[in-house]
CHARMM-style PDB file with segment names, atoms N, HN, CA, C and O in Angstrom:
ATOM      1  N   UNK     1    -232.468  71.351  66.512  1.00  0.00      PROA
ATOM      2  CA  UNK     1    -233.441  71.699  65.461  1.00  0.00      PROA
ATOM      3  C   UNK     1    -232.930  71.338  64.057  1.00  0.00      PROA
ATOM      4  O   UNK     1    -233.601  70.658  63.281  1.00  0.00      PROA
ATOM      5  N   UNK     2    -231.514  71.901  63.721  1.00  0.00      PROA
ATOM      6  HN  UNK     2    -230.969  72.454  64.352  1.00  0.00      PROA
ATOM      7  CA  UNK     2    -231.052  71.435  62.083  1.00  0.00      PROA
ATOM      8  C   UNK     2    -231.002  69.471  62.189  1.00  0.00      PROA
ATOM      9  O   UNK     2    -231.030  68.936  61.081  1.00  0.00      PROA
ATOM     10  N   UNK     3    -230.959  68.858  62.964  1.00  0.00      PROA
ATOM     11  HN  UNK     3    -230.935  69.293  63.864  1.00  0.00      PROA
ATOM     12  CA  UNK     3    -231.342  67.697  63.016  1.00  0.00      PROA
ATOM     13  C   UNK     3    -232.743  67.136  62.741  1.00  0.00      PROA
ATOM     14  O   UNK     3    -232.827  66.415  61.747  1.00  0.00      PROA
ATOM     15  N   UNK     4    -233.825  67.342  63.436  1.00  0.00      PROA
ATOM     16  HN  UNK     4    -233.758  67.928  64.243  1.00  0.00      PROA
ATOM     17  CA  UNK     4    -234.836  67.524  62.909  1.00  0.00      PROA
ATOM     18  C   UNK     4    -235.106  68.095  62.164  1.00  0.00      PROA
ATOM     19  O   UNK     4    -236.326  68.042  62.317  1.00  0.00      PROA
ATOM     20  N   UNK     5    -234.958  68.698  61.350  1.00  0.00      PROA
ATOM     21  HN  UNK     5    -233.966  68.741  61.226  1.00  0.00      PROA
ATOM     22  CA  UNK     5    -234.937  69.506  59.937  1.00  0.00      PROA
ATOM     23  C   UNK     5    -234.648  68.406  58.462  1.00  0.00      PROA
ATOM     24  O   UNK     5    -235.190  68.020  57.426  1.00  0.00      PROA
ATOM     25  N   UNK     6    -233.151  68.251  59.428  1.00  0.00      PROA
ATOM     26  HN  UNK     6    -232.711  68.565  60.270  1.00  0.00      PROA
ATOM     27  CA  UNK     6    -232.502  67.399  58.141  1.00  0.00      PROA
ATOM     28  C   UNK     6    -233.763  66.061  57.821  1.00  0.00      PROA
ATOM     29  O   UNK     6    -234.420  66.070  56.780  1.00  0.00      PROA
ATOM     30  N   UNK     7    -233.918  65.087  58.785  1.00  0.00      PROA
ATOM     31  HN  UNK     7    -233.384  65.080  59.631  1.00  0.00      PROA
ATOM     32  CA  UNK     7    -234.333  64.183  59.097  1.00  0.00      PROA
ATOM     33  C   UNK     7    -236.156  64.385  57.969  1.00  0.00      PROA
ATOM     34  O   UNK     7    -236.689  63.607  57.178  1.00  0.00      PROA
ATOM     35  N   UNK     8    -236.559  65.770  58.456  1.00  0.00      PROA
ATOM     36  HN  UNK     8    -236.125  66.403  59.098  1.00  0.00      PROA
ATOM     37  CA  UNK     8    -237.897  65.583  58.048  1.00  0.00      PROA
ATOM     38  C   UNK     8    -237.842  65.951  56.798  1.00  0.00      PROA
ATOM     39  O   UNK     8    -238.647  65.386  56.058  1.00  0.00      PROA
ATOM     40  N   UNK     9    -236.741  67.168  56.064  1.00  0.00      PROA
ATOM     41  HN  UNK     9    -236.087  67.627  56.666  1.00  0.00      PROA
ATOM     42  CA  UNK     9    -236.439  66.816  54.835  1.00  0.00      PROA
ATOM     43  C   UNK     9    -236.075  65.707  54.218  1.00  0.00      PROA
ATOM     44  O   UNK     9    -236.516  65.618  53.072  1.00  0.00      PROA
ATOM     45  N   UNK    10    -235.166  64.492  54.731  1.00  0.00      PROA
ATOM     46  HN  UNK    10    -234.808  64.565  55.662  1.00  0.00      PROA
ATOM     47  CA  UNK    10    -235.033  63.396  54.070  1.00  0.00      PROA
ATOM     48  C   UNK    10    -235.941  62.534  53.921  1.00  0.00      PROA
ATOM     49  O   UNK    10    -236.198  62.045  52.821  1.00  0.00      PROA
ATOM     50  N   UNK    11    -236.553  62.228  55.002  1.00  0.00      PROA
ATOM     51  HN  UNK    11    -236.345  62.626  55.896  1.00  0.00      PROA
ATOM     52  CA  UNK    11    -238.282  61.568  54.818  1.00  0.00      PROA
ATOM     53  C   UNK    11    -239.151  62.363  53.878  1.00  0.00      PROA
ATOM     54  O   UNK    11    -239.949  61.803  53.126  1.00  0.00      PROA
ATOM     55  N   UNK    12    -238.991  63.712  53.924  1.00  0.00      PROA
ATOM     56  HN  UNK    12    -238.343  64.167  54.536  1.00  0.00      PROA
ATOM     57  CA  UNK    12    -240.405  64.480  52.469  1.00  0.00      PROA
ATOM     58  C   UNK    12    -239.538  64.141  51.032  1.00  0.00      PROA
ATOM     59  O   UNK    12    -240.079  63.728  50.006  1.00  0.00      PROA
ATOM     60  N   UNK    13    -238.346  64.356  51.157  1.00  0.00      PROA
ATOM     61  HN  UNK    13    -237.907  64.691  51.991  1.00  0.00      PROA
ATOM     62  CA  UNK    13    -237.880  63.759  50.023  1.00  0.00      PROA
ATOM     63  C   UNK    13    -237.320  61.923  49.167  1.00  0.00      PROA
ATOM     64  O   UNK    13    -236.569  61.636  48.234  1.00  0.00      PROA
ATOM     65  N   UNK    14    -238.159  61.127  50.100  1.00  0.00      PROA
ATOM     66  HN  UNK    14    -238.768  61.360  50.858  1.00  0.00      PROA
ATOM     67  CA  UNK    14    -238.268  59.871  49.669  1.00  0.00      PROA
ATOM     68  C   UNK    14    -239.529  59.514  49.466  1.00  0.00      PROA
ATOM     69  O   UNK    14    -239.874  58.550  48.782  1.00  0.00      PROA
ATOM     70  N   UNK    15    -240.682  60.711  50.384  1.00  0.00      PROA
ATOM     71  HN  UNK    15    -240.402  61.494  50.940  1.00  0.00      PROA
ATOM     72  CA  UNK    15    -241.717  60.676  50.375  1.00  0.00      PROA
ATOM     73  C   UNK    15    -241.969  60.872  48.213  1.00  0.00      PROA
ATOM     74  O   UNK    15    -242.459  60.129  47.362  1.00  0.00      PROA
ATOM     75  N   UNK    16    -241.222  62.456  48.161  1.00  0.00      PROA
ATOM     76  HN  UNK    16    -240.824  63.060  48.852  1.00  0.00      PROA
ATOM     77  CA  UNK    16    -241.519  62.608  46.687  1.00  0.00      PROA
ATOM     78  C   UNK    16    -240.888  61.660  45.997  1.00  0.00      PROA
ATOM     79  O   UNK    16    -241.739  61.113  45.296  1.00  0.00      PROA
ATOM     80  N   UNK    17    -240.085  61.291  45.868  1.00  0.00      PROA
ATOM     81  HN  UNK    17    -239.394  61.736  46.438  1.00  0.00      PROA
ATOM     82  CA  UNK    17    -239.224  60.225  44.909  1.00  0.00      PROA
ATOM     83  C   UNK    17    -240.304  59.129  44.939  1.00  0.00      PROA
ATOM     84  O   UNK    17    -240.356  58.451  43.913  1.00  0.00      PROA
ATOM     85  N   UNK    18    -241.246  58.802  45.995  1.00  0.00      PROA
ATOM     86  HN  UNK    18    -241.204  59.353  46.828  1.00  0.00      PROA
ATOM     87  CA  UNK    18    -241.503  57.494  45.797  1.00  0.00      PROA
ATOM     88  C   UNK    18    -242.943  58.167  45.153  1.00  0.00      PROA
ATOM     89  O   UNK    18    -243.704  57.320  44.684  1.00  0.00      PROA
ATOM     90  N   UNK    19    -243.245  59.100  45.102  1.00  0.00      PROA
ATOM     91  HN  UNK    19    -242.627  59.788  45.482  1.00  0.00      PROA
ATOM     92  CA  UNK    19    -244.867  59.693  44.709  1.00  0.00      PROA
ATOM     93  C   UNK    19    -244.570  59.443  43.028  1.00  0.00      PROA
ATOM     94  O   UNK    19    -245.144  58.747  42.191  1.00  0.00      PROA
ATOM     95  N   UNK    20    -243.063  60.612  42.943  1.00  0.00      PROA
ATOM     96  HN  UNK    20    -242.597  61.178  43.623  1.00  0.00      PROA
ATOM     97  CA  UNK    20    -242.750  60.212  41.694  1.00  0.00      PROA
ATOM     98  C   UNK    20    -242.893  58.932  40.599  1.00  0.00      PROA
ATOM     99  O   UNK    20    -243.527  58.816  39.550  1.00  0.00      PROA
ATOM    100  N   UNK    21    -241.822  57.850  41.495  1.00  0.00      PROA
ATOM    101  HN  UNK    21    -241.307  57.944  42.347  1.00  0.00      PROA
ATOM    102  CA  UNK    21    -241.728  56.729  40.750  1.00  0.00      PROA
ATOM    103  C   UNK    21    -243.535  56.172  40.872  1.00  0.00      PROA
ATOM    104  O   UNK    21    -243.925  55.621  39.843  1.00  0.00      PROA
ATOM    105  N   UNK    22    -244.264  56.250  41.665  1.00  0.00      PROA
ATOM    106  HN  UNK    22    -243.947  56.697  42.501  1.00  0.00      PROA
ATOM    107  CA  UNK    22    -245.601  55.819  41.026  1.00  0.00      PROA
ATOM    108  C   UNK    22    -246.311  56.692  39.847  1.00  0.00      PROA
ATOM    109  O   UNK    22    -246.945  56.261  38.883  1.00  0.00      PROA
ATOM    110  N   UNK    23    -246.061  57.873  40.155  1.00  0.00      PROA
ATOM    111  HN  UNK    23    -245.546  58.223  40.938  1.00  0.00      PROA
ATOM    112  CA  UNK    23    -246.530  58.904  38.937  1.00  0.00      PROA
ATOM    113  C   UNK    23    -245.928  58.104  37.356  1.00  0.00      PROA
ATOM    114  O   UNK    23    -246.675  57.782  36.432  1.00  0.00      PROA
ATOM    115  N   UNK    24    -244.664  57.946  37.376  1.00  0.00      PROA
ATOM    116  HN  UNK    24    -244.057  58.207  38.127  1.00  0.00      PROA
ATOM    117  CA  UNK    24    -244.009  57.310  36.177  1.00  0.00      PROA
ATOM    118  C   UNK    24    -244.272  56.294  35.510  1.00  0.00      PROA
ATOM    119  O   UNK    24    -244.298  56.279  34.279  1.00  0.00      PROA
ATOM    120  N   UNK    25    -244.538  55.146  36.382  1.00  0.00      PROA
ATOM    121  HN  UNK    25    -244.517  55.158  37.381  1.00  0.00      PROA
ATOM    122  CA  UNK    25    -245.018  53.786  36.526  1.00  0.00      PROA
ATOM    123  C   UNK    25    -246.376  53.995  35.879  1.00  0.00      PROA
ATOM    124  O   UNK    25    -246.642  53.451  34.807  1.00  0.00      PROA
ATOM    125  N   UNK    26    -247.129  54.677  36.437  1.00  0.00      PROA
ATOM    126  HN  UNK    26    -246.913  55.118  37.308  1.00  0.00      PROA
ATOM    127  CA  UNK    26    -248.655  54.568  35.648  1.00  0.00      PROA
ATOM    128  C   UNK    26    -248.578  55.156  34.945  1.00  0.00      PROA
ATOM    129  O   UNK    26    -249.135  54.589  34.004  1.00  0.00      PROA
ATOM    130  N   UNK    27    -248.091  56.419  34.513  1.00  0.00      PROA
ATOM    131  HN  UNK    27    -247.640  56.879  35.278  1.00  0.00      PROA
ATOM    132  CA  UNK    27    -248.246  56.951  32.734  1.00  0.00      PROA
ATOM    133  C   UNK    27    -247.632  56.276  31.922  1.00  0.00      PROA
ATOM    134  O   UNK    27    -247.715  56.518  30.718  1.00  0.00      PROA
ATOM    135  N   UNK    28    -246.535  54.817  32.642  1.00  0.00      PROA
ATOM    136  HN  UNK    28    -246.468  54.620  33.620  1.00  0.00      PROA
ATOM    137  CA  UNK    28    -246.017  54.264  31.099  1.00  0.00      PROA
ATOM    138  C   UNK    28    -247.425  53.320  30.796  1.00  0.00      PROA
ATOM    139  O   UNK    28    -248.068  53.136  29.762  1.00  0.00      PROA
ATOM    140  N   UNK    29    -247.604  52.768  32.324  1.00  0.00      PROA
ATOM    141  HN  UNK    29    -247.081  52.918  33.164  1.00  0.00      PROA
ATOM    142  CA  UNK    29    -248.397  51.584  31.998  1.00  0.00      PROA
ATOM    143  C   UNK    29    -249.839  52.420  31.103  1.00  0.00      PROA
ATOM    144  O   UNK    29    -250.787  51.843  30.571  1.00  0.00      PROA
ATOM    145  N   UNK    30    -249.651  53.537  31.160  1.00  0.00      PROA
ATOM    146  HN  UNK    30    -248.880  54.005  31.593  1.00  0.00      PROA
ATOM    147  CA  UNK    30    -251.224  54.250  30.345  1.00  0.00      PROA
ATOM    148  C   UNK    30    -250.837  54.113  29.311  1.00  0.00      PROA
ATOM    149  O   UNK    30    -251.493  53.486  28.480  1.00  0.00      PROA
ATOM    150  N   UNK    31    -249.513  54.718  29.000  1.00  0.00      PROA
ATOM    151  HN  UNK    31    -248.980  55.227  29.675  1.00  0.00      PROA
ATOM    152  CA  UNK    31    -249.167  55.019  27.482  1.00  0.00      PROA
ATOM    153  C   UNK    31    -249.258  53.392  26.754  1.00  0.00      PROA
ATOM    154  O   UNK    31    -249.814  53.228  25.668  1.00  0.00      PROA
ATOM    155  N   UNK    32    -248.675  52.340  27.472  1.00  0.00      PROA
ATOM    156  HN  UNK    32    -248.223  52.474  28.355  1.00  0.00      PROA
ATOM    157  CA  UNK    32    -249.000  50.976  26.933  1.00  0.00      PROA
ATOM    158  C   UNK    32    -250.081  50.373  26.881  1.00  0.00      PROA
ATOM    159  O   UNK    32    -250.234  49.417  26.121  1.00  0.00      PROA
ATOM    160  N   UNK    33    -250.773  50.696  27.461  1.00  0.00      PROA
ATOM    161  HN  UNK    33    -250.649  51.472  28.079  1.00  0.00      PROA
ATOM    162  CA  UNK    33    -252.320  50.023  27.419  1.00  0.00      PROA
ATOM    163  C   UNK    33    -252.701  51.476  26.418  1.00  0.00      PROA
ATOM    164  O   UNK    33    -253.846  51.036  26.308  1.00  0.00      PROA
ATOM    165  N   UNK    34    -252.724  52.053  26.062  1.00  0.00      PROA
ATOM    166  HN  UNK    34    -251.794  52.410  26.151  1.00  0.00      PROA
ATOM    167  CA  UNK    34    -253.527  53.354  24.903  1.00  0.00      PROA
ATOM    168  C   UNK    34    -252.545  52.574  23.703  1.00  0.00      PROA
ATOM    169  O   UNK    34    -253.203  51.582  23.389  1.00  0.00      PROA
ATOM    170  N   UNK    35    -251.788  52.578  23.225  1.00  0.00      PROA
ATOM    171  HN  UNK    35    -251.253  53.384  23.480  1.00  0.00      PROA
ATOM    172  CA  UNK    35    -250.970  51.497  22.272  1.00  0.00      PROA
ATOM    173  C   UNK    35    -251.412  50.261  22.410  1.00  0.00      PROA
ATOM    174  O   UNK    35    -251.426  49.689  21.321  1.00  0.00      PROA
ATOM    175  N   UNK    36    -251.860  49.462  23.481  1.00  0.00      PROA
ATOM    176  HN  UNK    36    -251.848  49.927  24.366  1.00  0.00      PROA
ATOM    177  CA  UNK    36    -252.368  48.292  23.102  1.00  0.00      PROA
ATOM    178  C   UNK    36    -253.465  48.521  22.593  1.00  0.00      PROA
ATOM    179  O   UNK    36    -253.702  47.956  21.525  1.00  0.00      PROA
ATOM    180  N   UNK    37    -254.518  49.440  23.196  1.00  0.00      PROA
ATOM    181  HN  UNK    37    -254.325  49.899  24.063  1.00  0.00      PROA
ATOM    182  CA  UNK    37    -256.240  49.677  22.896  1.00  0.00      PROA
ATOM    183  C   UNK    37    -255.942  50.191  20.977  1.00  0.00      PROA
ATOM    184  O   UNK    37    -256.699  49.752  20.111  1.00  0.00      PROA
ATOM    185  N   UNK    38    -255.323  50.686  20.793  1.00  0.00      PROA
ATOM    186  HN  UNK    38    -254.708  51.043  21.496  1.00  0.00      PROA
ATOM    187  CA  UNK    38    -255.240  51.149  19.344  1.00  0.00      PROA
ATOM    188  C   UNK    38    -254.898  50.241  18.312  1.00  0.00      PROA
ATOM    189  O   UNK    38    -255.418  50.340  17.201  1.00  0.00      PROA
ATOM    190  N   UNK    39    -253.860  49.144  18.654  1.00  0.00      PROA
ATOM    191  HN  UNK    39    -253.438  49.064  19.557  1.00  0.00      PROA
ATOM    192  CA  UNK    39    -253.476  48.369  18.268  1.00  0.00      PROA
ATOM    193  C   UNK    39    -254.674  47.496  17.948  1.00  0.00      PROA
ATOM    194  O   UNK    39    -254.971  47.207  16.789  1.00  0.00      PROA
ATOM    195  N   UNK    40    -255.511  46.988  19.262  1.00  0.00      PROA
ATOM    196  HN  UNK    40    -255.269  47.223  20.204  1.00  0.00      PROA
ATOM    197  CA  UNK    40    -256.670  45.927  18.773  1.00  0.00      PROA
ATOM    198  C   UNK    40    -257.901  46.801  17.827  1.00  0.00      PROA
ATOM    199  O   UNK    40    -258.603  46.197  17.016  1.00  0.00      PROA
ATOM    200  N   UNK    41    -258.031  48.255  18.063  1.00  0.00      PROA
ATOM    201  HN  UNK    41    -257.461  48.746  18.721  1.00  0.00      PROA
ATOM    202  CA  UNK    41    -258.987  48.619  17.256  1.00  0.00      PROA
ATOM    203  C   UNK    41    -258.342  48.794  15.307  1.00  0.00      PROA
ATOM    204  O   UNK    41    -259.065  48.762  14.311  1.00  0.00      PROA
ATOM    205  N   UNK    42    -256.688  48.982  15.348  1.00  0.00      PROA
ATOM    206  HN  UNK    42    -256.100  49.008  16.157  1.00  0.00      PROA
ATOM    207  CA  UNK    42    -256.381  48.462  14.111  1.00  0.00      PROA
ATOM    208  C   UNK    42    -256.702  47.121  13.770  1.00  0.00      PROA
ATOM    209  O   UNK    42    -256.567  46.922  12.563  1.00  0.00      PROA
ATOM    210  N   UNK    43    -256.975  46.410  14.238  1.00  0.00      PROA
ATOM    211  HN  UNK    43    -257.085  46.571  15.218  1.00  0.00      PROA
ATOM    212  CA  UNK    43    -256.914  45.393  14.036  1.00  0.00      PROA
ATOM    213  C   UNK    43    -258.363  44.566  13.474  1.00  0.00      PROA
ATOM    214  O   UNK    43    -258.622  43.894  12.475  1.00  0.00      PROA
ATOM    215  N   UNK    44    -259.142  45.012  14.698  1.00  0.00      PROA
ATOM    216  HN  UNK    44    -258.932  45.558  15.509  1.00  0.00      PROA
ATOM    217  CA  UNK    44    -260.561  45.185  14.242  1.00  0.00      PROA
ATOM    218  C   UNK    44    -260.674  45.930  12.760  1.00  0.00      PROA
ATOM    219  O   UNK    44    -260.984  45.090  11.915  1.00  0.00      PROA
ATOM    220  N   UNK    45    -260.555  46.929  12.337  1.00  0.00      PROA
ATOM    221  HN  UNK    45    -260.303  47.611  13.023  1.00  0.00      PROA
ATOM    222  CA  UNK    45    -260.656  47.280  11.653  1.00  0.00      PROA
ATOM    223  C   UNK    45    -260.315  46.923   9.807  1.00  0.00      PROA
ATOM    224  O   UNK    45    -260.893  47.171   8.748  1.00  0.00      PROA
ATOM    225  N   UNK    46    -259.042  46.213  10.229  1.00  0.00      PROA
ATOM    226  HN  UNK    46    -258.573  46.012  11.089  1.00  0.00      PROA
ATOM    227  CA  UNK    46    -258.422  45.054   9.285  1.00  0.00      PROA
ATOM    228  C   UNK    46    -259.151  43.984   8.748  1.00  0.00      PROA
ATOM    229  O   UNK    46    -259.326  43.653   7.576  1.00  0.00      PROA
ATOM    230  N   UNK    47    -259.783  43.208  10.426  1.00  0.00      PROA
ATOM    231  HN  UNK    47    -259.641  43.477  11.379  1.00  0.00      PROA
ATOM    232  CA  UNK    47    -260.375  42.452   9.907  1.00  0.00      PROA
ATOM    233  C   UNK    47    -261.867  42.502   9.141  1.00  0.00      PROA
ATOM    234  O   UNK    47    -262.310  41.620   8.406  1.00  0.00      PROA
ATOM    235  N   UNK    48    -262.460  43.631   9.462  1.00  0.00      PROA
ATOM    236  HN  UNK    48    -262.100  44.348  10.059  1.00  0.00      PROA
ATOM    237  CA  UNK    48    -263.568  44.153   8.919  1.00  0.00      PROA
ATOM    238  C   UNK    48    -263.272  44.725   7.204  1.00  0.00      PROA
ATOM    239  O   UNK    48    -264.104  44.874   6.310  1.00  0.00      PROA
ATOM    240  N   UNK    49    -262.090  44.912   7.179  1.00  0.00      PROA
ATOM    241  HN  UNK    49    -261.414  44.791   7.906  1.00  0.00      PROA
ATOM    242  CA  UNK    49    -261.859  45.109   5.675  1.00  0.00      PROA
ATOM    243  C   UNK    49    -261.916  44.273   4.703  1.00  0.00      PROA
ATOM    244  O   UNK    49    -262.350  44.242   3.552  1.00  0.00      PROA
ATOM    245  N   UNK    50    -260.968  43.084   5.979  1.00  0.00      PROA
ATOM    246  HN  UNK    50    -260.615  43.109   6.914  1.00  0.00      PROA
ATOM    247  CA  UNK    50    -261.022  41.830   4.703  1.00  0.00      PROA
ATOM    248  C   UNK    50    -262.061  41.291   4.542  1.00  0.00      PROA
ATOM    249  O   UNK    50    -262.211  40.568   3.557  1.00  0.00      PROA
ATOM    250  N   UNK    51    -263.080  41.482   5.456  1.00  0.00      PROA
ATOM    251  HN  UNK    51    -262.959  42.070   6.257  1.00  0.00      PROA
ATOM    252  CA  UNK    51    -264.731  40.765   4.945  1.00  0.00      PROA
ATOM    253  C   UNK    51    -265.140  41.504   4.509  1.00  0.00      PROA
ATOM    254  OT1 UNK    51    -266.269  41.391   4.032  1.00  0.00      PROA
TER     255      UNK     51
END
């Protein structure tokens, strides 16, 4: 039984590590695309000034 134990803890815990690293992965890629989206609406906005 502590064999199977170990085993299905090490699989739930690569299971989370890997849930994790996608959790991480997409809030940077959010946080960079919300910095890009802001970036082009500065920008827009620039150019609407100078005309």
């Amino acid at each position: 039984m502590p064999g199977q134990l170990i085993e299905l803890t090490g699989g739930a815990l690569i299971m989370l590590a890997v849930l994790i690293w996608i959790a991480v992965l997409s809030v940077r890629a959010a946080i960079r695309d919300h910095r890009h989206r802001t970036s082009i609406k500065k920008e827009e906005v620039a150019r609407k000034a100078r005309l």
